[in-house]
C-alpha positions as CSV (number, residue, x, y, z in Angstrom):
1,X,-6.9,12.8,13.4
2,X,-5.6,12.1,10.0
3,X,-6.2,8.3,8.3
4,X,-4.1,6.0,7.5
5,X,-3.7,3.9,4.1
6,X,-1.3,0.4,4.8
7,X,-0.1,-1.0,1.8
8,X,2.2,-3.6,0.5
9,X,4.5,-4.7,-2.8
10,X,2.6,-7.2,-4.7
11,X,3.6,-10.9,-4.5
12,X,4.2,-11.6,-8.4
13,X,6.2,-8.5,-9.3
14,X,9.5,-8.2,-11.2
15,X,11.7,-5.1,-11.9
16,X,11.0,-6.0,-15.9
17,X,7.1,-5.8,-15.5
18,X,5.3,-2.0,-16.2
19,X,2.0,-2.6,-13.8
20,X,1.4,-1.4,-11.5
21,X,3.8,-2.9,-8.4
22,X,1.5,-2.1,-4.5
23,X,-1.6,-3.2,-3.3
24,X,-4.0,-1.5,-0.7
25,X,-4.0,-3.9,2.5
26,X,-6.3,-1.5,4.8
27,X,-7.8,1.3,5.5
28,X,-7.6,2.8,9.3
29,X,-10.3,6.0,10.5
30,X,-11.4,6.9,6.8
31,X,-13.9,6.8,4.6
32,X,-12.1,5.3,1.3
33,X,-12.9,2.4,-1.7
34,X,-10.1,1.6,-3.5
35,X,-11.3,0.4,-6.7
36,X,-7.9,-0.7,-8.0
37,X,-6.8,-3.9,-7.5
38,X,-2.9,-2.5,-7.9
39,X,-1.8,0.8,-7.7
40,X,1.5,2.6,-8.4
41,X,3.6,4.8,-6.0
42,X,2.4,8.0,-7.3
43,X,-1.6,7.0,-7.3
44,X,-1.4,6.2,-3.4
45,X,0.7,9.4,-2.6
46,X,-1.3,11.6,-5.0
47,X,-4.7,9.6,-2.7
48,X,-3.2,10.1,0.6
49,X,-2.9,13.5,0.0
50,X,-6.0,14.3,-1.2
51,X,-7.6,12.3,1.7
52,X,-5.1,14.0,4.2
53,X,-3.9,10.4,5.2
54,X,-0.7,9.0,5.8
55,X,0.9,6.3,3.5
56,X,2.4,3.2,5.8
57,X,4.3,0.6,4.0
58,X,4.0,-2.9,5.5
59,X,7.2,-5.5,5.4
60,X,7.6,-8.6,3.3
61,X,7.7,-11.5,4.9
62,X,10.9,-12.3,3.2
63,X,12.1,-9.4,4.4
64,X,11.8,-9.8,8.3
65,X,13.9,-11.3,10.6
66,X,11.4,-11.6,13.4
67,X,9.0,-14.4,13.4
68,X,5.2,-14.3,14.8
69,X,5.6,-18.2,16.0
């Protein structure tokens, strides 16, 4: 059963910054430490792959229309 890496856009992030824009939330059935504090697109695919694990984004809260309450 393949791993899976859930991950989100950081809070403080606008379309003018360079840095790095997602942040690793958790880690499900792997082995992993992510060093990083942020990572970019291309470092969590290029990890996923390598760790044979699939990449799930999680929604803004901004974004949804559902709430929890």
């Amino acid at each position: 059963m393949a791993g899976k890496i859930f991950y989100r856009k950081r809070a403080k992030f606008s379309e003018a910054d360079k840095k790095p824009r997602y942040r690793v939330v958790a880690v499900l059935d792997l082995n992993l430490r992510v060093q990083a504090e942020h990572l970019r697109k291309k470092e969590l695919e290029m990890i996923a792959m390598e760790a044979d694990a699939f990449l799930i984004e999680l929604e803004d809260e901004s974004d949804s229309a559902v709430s929890m309450h």
